[in-house]
Structure formats: C-alpha cells, structure tokens
C-alpha positions in Angstrom: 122.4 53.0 184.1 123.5 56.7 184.6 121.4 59.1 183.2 122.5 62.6 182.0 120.7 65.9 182.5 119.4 66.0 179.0 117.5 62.2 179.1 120.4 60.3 177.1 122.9 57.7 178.5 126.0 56.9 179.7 126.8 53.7 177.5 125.8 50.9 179.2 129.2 49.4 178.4 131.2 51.9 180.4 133.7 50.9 183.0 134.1 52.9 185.9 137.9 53.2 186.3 138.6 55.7 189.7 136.7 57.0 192.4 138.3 59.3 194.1 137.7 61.6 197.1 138.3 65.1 195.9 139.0 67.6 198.9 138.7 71.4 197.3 139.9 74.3 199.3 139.9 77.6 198.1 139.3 81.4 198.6 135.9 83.0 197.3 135.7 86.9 195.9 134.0 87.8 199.4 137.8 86.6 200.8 136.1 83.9 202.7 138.3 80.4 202.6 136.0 77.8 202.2 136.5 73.6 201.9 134.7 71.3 200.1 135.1 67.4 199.5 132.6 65.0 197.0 133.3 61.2 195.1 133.9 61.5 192.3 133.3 57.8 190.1 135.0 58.0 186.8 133.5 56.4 183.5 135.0 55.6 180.7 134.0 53.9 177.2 136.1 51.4 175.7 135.4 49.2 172.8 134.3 46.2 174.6 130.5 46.9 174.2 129.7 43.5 175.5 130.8 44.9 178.8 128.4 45.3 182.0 128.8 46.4 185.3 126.2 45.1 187.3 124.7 47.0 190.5 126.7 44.6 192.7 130.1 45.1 191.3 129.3 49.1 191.1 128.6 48.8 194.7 131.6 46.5 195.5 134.0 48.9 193.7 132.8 51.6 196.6 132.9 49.8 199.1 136.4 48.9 198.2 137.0 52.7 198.4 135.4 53.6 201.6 138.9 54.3 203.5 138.6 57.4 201.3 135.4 58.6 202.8 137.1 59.0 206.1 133.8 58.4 207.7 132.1 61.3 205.7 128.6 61.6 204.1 130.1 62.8 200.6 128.4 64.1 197.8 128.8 62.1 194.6 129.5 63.2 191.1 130.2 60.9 187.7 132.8 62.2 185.6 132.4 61.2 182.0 133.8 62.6 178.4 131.9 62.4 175.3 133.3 65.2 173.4 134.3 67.4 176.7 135.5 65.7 179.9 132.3 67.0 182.4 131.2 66.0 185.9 128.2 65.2 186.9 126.2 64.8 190.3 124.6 62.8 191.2 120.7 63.7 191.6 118.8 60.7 192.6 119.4 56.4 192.5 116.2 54.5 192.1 114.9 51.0 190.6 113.7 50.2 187.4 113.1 46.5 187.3 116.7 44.7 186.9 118.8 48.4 186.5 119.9 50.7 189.0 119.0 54.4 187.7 121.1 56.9 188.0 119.9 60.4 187.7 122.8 63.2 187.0 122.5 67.1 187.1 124.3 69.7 186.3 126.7 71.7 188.1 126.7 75.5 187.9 128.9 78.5 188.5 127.5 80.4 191.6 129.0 83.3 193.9 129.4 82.4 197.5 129.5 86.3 198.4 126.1 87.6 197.2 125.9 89.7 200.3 129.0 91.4 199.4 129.5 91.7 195.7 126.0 91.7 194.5 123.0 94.6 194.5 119.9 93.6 195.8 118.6 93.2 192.4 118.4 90.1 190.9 120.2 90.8 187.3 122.7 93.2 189.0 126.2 92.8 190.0 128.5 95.3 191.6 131.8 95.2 192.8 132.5 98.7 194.4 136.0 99.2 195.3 136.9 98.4 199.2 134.1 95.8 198.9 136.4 93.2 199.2 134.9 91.5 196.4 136.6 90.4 193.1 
C-alpha cells in the first residue's frame, strides 16, 4: 500500500506499469554541473478494481529491473496522477500485518548555491551582479 504525504492512498488497485532509472544532469544558478540518478516506479489506476499487486510480485517487478541500477544504491520515487501527474519519494517501507507500507513525501524546490546567491538571512535572497548566480 503506498501512502501519500497527506495520509490518503494510492488505490490499492493500481498497477505499476515502468520503473525506470532516471539519470538528471544539469547546471545549478551557482554554475556548478551537478548529476543526479533515482527509480522511479510508475502507478497507474485502471478500471480493474479487483486488481492486486502483492508484495511478491512488486518486488519481482524490481528485480526484473535491476540491470538498470547499474549496481547503484538509488533513491526511489512513485510517480502517480490523480488530477496532476506528481512524484513521490519514497520515505520509509514497513509491515503492517499482510501489507507492505509505503510511506511517500514530498519533494521540494531548493537552491544548491545558498553560499553564493543567498544573504545570510534566512528570508533573504540576493543575486548581486558578478555573483555568478541566476
């Protein structure tokens, strides 16, 4: 059972159709080039609400996908669309009886250059020319 940020659920009915590795490389405002990688599982909700996917078929699907991993320790994130297509982390896996649980978060916005584009005060931003910053 996948659980989002604000206590509801994914249907229990949802298939998980892709997991991908998605490899993210990219240049920050502090004109640093930085890389990234994480899972990403997608779910999706069909009509079939009779459908389950048990732990051991989740956990089969994965496996299935490990060349992907390339022998890294990847962050995972669920990507689900119930109104907005939005992708979750994953927080935490634990046991409840007979279901796997599946806490999500959410992901925020953040700059990778405080040091350079930010005053030392919390609320304050600054980006003074020749900064280098955005």
């Amino acid at each position: 059972m996948f659980v989002l940020p604000d206590g509801g659920l994914v249907p229990a009915h949802a298939h998980i159709t892709e997991v991908g590795r998605v490899d993210k490389t990219f240049f920050d405002c502090g004109a640093t080039f930085r890389k990234t990688s994480f899972l990403c599982l997608q779910a999706w909700v069909a009509d079939d609400t009779e459908h389950r996917l048990p732990a051991g078929k989740l956990a089969d699907i994965i496996d299935r996908a490990a060349p992907l991993f390339e022998g890294d320790d990847l962050d995972v994130e669920l990507e689900y669309e119930d109104g907005l297509l939005s992708q979750f982390p994953v927080h935490g896996v634990s046991c409840d009886g007979e279901w796997v649980v599946i806490t999500l978060g959410m992901k925020h916005t953040d700059c990778l250059a405080k040091d350079i584009c930010l005053l030392p005060t919390k609320d304050s931003y600054s980006c003074s020319a020749g900064s280098g910053c955005c």
